[in-house]
C-alpha positions as CSV (number, residue, x, y, z in Angstrom):
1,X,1.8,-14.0,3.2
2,X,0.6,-14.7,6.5
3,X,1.5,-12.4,9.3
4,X,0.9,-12.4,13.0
5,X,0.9,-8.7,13.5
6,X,-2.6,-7.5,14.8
7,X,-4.4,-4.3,13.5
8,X,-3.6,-2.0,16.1
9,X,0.3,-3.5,16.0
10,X,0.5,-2.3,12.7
11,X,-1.2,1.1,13.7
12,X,2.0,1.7,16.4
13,X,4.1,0.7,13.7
14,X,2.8,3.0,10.9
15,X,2.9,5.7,13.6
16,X,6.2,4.9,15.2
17,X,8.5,7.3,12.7
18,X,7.0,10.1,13.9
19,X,6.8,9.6,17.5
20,X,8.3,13.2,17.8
21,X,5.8,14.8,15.9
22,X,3.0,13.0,18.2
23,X,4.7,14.2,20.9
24,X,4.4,17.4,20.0
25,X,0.8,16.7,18.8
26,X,-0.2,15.4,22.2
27,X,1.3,18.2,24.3
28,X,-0.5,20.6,21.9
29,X,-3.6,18.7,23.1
30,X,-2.9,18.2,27.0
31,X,-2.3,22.3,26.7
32,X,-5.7,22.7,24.9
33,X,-7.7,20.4,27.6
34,X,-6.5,22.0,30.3
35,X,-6.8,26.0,29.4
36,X,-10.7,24.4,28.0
37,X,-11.5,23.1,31.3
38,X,-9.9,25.8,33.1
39,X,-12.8,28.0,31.5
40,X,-15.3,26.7,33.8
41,X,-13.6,27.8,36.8
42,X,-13.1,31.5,35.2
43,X,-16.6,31.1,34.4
44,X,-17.5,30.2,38.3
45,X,-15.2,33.1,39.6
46,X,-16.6,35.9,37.5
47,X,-20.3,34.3,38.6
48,X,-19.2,34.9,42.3
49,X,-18.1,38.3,41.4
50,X,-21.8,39.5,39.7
51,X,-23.5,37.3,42.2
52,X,-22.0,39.8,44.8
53,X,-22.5,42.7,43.1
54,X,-18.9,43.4,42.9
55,X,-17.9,44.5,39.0
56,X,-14.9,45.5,40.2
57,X,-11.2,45.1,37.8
58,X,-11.3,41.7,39.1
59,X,-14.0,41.0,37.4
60,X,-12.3,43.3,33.7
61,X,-9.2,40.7,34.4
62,X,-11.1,37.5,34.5
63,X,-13.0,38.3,31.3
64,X,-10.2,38.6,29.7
65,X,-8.3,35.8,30.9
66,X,-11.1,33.7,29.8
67,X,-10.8,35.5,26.7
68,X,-7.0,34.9,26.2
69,X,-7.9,31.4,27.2
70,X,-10.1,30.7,24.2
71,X,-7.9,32.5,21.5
72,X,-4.4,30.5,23.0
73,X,-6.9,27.1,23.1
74,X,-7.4,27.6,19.3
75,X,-4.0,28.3,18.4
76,X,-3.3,25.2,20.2
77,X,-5.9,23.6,17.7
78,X,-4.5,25.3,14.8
79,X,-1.0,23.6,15.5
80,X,-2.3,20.4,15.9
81,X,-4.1,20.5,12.0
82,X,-0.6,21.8,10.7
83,X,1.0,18.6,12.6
84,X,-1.6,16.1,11.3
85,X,-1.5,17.9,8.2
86,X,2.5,17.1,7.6
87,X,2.0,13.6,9.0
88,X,-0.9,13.2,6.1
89,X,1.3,14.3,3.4
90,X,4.6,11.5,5.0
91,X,2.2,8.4,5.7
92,X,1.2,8.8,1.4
93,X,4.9,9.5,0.5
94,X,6.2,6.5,2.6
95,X,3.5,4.4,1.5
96,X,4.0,5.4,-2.1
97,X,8.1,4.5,-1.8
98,X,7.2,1.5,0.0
99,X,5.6,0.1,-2.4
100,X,7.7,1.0,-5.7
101,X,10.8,-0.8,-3.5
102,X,8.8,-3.6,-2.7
103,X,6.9,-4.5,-6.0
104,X,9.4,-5.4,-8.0
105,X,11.3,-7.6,-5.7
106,X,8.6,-9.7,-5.1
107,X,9.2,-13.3,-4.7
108,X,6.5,-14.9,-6.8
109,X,6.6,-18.2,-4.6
110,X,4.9,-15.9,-1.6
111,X,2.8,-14.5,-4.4
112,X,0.6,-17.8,-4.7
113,X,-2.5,-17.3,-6.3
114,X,-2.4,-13.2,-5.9
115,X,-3.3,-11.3,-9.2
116,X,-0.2,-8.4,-8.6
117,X,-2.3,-5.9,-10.2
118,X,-5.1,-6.7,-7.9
119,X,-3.1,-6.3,-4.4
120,X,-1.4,-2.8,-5.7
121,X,-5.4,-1.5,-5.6
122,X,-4.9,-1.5,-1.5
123,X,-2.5,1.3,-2.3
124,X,-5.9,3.1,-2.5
125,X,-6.4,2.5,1.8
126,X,-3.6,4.5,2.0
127,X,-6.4,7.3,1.0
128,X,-8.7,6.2,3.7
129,X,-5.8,6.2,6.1
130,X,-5.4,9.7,5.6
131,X,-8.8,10.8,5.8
132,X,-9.7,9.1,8.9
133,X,-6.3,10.3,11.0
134,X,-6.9,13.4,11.6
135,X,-10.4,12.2,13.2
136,X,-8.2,9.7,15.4
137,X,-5.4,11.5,16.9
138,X,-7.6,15.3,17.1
139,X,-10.8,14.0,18.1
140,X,-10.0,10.4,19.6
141,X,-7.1,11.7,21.3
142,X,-8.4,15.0,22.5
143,X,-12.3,13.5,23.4
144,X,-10.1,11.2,25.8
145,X,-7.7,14.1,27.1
146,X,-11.0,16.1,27.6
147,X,-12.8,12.8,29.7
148,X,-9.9,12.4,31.8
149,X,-8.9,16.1,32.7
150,X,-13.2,16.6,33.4
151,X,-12.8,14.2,35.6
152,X,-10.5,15.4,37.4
153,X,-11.8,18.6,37.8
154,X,-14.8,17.4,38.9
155,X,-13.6,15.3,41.7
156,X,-12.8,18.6,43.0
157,X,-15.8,20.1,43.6
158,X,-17.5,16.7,45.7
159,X,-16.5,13.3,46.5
160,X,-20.1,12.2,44.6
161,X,-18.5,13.4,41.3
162,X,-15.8,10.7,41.5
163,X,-18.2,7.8,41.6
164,X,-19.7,9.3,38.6
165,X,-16.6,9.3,36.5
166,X,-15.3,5.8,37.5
167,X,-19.2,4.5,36.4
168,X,-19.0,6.5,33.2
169,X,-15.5,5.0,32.3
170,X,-16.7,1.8,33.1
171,X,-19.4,1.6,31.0
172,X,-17.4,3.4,27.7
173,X,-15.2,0.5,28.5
174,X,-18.1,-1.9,28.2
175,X,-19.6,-0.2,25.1
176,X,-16.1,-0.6,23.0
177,X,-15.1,-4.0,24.1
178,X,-18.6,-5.6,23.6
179,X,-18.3,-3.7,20.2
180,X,-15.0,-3.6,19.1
181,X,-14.4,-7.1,17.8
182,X,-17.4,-7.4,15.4
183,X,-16.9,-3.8,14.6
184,X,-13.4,-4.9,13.0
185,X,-14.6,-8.1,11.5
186,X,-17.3,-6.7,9.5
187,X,-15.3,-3.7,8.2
188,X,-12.8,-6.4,7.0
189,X,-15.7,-8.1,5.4
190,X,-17.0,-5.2,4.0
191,X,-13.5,-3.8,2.4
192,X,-12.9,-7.2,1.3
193,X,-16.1,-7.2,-0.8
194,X,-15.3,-3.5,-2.3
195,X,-11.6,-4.6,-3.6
196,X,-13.5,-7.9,-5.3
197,X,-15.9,-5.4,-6.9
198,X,-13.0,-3.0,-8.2
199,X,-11.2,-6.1,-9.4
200,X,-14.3,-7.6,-11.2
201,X,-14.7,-4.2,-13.0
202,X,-11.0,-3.7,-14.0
203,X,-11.4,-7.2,-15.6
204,X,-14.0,-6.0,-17.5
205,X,-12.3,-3.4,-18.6
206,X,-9.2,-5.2,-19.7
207,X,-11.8,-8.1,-21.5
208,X,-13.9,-5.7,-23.4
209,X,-13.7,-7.4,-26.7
210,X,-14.1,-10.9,-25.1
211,X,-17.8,-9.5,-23.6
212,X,-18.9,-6.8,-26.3
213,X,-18.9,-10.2,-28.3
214,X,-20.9,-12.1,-26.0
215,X,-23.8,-10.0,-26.4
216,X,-26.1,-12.7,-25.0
217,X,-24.2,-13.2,-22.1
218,X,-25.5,-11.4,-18.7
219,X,-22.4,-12.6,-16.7
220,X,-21.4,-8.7,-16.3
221,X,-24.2,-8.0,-14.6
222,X,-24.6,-11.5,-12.8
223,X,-21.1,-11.4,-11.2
224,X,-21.7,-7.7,-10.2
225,X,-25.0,-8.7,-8.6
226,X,-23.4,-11.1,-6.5
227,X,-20.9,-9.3,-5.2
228,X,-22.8,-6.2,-4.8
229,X,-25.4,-8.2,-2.5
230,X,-22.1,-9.7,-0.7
231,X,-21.4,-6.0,-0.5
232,X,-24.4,-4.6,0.9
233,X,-25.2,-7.4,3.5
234,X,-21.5,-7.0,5.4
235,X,-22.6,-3.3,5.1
236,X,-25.2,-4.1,7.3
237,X,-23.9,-6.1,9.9
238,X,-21.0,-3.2,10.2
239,X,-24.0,-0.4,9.8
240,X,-25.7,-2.6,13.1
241,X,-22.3,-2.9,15.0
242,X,-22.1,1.0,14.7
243,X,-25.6,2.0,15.6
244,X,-25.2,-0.2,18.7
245,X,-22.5,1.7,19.5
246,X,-24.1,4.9,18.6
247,X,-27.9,3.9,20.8
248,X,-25.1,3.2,23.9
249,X,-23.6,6.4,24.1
250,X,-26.8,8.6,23.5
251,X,-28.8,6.8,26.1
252,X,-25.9,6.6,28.6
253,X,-25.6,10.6,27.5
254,X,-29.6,11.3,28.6
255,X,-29.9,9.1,31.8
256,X,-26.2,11.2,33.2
257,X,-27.6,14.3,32.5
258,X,-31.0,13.6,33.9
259,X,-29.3,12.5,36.7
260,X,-26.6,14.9,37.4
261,X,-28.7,17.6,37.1
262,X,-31.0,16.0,39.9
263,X,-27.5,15.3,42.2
264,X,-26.5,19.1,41.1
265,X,-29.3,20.5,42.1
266,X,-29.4,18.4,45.7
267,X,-25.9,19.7,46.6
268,X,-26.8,23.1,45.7
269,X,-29.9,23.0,47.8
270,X,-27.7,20.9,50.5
271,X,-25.4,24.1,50.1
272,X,-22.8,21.2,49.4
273,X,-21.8,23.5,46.4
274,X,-22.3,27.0,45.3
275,X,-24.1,28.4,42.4
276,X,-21.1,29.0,40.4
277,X,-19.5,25.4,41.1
278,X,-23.0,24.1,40.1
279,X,-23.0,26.0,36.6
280,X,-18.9,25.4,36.4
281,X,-19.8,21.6,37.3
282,X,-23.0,21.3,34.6
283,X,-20.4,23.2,31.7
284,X,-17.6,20.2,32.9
285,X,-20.3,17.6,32.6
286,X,-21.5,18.4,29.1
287,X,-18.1,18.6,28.0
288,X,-17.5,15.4,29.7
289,X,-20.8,13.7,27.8
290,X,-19.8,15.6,24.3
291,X,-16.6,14.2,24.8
292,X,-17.4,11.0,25.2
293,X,-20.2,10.8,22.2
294,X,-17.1,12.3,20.1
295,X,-14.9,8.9,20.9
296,X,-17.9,7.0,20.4
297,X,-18.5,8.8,17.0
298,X,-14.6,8.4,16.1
299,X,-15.1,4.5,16.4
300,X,-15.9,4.2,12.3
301,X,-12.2,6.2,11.2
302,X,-10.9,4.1,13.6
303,X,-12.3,0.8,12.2
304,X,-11.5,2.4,8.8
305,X,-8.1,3.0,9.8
306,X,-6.8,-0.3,11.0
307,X,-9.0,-2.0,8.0
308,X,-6.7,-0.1,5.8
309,X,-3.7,-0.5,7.7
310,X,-4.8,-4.8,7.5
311,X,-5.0,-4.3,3.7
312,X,-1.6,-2.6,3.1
313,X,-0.1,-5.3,5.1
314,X,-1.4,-7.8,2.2
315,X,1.2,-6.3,0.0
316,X,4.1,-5.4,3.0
317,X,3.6,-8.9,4.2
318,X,4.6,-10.3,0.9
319,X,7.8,-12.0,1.2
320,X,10.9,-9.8,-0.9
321,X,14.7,-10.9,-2.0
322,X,17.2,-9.5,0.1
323,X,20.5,-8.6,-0.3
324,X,22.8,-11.5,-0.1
325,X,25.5,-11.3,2.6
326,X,29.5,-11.8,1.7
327,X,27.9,-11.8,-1.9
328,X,30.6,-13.3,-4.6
329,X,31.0,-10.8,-7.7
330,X,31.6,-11.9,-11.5
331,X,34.2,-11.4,-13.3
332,X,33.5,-7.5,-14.9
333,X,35.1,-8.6,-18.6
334,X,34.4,-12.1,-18.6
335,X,31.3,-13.1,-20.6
336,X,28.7,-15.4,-18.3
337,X,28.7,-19.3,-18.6
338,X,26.1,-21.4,-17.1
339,X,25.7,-24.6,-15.5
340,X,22.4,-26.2,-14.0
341,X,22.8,-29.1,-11.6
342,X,19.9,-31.5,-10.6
343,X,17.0,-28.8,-10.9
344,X,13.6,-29.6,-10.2
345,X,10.7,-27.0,-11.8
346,X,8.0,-26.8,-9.6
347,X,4.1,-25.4,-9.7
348,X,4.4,-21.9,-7.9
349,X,0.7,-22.6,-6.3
350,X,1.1,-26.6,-5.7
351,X,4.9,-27.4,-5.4
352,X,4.6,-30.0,-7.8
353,X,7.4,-31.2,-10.2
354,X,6.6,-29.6,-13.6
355,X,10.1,-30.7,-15.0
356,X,12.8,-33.0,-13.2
357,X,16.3,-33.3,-12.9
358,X,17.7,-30.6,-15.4
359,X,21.5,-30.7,-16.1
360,X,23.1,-29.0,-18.8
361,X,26.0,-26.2,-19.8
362,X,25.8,-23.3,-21.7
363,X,29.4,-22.0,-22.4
364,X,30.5,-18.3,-22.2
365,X,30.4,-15.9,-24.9
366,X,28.0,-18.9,-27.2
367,X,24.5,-18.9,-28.9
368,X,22.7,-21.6,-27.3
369,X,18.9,-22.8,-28.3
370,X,16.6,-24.4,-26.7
371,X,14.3,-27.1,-28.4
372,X,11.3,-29.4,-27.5
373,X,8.0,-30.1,-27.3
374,X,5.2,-28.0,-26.2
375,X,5.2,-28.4,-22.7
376,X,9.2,-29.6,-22.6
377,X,10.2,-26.5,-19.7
378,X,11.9,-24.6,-22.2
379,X,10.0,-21.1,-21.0
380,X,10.3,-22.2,-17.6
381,X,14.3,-22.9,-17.9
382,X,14.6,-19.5,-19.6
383,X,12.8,-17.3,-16.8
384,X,14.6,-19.2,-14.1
385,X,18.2,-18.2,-15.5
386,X,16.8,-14.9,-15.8
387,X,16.5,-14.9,-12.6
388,X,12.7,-13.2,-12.6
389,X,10.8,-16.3,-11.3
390,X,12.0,-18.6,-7.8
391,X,10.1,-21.6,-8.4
392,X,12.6,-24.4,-8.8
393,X,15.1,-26.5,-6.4
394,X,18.1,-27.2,-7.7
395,X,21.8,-25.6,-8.4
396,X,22.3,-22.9,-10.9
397,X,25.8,-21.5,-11.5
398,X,27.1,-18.3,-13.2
399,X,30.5,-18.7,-13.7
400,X,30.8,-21.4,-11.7
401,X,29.6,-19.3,-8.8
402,X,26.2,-20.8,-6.9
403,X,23.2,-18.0,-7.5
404,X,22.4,-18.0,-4.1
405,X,25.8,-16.4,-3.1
406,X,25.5,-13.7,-6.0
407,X,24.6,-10.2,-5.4
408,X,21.5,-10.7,-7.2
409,X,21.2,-6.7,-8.4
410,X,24.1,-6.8,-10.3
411,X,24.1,-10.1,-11.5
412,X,20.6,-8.5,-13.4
413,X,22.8,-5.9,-15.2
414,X,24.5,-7.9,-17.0
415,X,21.2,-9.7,-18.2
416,X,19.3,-8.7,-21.4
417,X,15.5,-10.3,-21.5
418,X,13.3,-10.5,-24.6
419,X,9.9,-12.0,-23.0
420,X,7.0,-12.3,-24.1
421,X,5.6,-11.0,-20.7
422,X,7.9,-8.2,-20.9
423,X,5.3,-5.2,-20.4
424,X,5.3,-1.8,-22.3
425,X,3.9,0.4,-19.2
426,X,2.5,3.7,-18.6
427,X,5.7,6.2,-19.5
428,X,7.6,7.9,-22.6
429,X,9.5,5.8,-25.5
430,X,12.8,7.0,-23.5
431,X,11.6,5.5,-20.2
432,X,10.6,1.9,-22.0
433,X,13.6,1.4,-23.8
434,X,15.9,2.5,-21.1
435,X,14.2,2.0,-17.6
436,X,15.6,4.6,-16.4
437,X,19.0,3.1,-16.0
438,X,22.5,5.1,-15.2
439,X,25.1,5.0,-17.6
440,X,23.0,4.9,-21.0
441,X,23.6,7.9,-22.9
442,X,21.5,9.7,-25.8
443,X,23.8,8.4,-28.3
444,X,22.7,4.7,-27.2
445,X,18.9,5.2,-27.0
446,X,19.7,6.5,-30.4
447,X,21.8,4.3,-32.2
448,X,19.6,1.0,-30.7
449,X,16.1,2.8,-32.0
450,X,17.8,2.7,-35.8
451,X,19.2,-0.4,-35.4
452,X,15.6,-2.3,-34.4
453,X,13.5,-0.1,-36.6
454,X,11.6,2.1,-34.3
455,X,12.8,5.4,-35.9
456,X,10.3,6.3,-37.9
457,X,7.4,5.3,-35.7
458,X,8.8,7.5,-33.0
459,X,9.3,10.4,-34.7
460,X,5.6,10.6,-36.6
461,X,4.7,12.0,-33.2
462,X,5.4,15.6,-32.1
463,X,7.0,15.0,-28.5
464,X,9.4,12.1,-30.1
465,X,11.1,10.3,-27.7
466,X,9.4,12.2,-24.8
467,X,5.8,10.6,-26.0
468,X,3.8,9.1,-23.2
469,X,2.6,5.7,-24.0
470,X,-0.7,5.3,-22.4
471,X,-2.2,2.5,-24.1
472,X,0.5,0.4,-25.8
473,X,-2.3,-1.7,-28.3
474,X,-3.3,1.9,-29.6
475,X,0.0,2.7,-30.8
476,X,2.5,-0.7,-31.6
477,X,1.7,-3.3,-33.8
478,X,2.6,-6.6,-32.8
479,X,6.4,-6.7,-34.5
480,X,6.6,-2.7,-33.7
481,X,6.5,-4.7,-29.6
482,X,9.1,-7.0,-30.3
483,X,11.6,-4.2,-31.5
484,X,10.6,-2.1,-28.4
485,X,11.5,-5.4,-26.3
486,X,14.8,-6.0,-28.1
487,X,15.4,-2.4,-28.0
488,X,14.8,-2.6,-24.1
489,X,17.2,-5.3,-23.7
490,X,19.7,-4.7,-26.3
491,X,20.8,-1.2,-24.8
492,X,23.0,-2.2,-22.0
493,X,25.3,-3.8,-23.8
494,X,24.2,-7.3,-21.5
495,X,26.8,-10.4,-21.3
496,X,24.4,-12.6,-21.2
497,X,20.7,-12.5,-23.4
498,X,17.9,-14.3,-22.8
499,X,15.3,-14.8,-25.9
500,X,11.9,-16.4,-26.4
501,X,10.6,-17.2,-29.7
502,X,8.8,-14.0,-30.1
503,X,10.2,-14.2,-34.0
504,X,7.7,-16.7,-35.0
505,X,4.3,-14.7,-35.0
506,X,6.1,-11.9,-37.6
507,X,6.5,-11.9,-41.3
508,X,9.8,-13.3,-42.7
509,X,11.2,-10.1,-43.7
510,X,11.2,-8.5,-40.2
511,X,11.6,-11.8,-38.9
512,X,15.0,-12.6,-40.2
513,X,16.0,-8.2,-39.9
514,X,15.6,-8.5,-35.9
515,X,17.2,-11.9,-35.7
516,X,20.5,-11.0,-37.7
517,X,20.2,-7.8,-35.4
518,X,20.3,-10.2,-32.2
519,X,23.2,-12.5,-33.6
520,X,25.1,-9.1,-34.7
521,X,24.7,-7.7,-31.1
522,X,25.8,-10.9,-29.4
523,X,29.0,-12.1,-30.7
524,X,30.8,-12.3,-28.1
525,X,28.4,-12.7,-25.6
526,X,26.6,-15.5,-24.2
527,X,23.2,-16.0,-25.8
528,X,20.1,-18.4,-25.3
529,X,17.2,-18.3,-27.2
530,X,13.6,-20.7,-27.1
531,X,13.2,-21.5,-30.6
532,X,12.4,-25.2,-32.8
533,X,12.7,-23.0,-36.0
534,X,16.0,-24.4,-38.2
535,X,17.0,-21.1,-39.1
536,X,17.7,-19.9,-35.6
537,X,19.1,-23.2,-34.7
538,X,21.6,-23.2,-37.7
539,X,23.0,-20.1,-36.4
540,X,23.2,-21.2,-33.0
541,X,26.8,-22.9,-31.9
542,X,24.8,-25.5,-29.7
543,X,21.1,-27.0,-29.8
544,X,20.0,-28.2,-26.4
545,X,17.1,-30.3,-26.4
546,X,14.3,-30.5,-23.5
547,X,11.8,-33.9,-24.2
């Protein structure tokens, strides 16, 4: 999960999609600076003008040109919030798609000791992200524009004023570099210890029996007392790093205009300058100064921004299958035989040989079990051939084709899963059962809820199929789970099932209903099943056993 991409790498990247958009953005902006700054200059001619006594249409026309100048400067404004506004509304949507592509092709050996749950939280940064971009590219981006164009202008009036803006750039320099580092450390410090909080409370929520029990345990409040003090001190040194930052500019801000109002003054005396280049200069100077406190000020969104941007890259750096190359396809009528050669299981956080050399053959269109001890790899085996887990070196064949040179996606459509870690998520009965998949029809989702027993259950509520499950515990009982699951993987008409012993927990009744259900549906088809209990083994053609 490592990556060598930097901060302000990812920034240009996030941004990089709409680099015609900023364009726009940053023209809008250049237009703004220079009709503000060209104020002053109005400002100066129409002091001439009453300064001479001359109130003449000269003076009609400049008023309104300053006028015009203002209104057109704000419309310039306005066109920058509607840009910003649509690149808000983008950065969440391809944030959002980002991550539903990514998630589920996960490969859980890059995973390591990441809870997945617990990652998807830094979805929230894309929130922050949001909030703190317009702040960057308005006010960052226009407080610079502002500095630079000020400067300018001022180099116009006397040779003095130049010195001034290649000190003043200088020290802002000085301010951020010193600043900048420790700035971004502790923000990451500080973030970190907010996503351990979140995480420490959402695993309190999902262990609520385990500590309403353990009413003499104070460990809720313990753990949350650490980790709020973690909290609170990195708050702090981040707090320090930005009121540094903020004591800089504002004494920087009093000693220039203590100063340049001393030089101003001296040139006007020195008749170095009129009276209307020393007000127009004084305007350019404290729009200079308010500028630069502005880019000072804009130094938390921007720490907040690349913070955010770090933690999204914990779950883009994550490593992803991809499409396999010249991939090999299975036969579309043919059901799926197996073969494993020489396969090694392995720990997905220590690489260590759980199980060794595995070789065995599970013929097409057969009911295959797996026995053993506790412990044997028969789970292990199971998710492998599912293809759902990576940990493992070794060959596996489908067909007598290698995995690795299988398109992946399809070789998963012709696979039917009944897990135990199969989850019932946040959605309706119709979106559970059939994932959403093309080419299952009403009659299907139908026909499979008779068949595993989930009519009646489904219809005692008044949206039917359409009812969202929120909390799955609330509503299904542990066998009502196991139907759903079968239902799930039952649907697509799969050549090849996958089954754990989820039978052995339910009473015999709908124990023996779902299995005679599972044999039914498979003849024909290539089934393996996790099981030591003799019934399921009497029905399968071969027994397999793991020591």
């Amino acid at each position: 999960m490592k990556s060598t991409l930097k901060p302000i790498q990812r920034f240009w990247g996030l941004l990089n999609p709409d680099k015609r958009d900023l364009t726009y953005l940053y023209l809008y902006a250049i237009c703004n600076g220079i009709i503000s700054l060209s104020l002053p200059i109005g400002i100066q001619a129409i002091m001439g003008l009453v300064l001479a006594g001359r109130l003449s249409a000269s003076w009609g026309i400049l008023t309104v040109l300053v006028m015009l100048g203002v209104a057109v400067a704000g419309i310039f404004q306005i066109m920058q919030l509607y840009i910003v506004e649509i690149l808000q509304r983008r950065l969440f949507a391809r944030a959002a798609f980002d991550f539903a592509y990514r998630i589920p092709k996960f490969k859980l050996k890059s995973l390591g000791n990441y809870y997945p749950p617990e990652l998807v939280n830094r979805f929230f940064d894309t929130v922050n992200i949001q909030k703190s971009l317009s702040k960057i590219l308005l006010d960052f981006s226009t407080s610079i524009l502002q500095i630079i164009f000020g400067l300018i202008l001022l180099s116009l009036y006397h040779p003095i004023f130049i010195a001034f803006g290649i000190v003043l750039l200088l020290i802002l320099f000085i301010i951020i570099y010193l600043t900048g580092r420790p700035g971004m450390r502790t923000s990451i410090e500080e973030s970190n210890y907010k996503y351990e909080m979140a995480f420490w409370l959402t695993e309190l929520a999902r262990a609520i029996p385990t500590f309403k029990l353990s009413a003499s345990s104070e460990l809720n409040f313990k753990r949350t007392d650490d980790i709020l003090h973690n909290y609170v001190d990195s708050r702090k040194r981040h707090f320090k790093v930005l009121l540094s930052q903020y004591s800089s500019i504002i004494a920087l801000k009093t000693l220039v205009t203590a100063s340049l109002l001393v030089v101003g003054a001296l040139l006007l005396i020195s008749n170095s300058i009129t009276i209307g280049q020393f007000v127009a200069s004084e305007i350019v100077i404290i729009l200079i100064l308010n500028s630069s406190e502005k880019l000072i000020m804009s130094m938390e969104a921007i720490y907040d921004v690349l913070t955010s941007i770090e933690k999204l890259g914990k779950v883009t750096d994550i490593e992803i299958e991809e499409p396999v190359k010249n991939a090999l396809s299975l036969n579309a009528h043919a059901s799926i035989g197996i073969k494993v050669k020489n396969l090694d299981v392995v720990g997905t956080l220590d690489q260590k040989i759980i199980r060794k050399n595995v070789n065995l053959t599970i013929s097409a269109g057969t009911a295959t079990c797996l026995v053993g001890d506790s412990g044997s790899g028969k789970t292990s085996l199971l998710k492998i051939l599912s293809t759902s887990i990576d940990n493992y070196n070794g060959t596996i064949l489908y067909n007598d084709i290698p995995l690795q040179n299988i398109d992946i996606e399809e070789l998963r459509k012709d696979i039917g899963c009944v897990f135990y870690d199969q989850e019932i998520f946040y959605g309706t009965f119709r979106e559970n059962i059939s994932l959403g998949q093309e080419g299952i029809s009403d009659e299907d989702l139908v026909n499979i809820i008779k068949e595993v027993g989930l009519e009646k259950l489904i219809l005692s509520f008044p949206d039917g199929y359409n009812h969202i499950i929120m909390n799955a515990n609330s509503i299904l009982s542990g066998t009502d789970r196991v139907r759903l699951i079968m239902a799930r993987a039952l649907i697509t008409q799969p050549k090849l099932v996958l089954v754990e012993d989820v039978f052995s927990g339910l009473k015999e009744e709908n124990k023996m209903e779902l299995l005679n259900l599972l044999f039914h549906r498979c003849k024909g088809k290539t089934l393996v099943m996790v099981s030591n209990d003799p019934s399921v083994k009497k029905e399968c053609q071969t027994v397999i056993e793991l020591n």
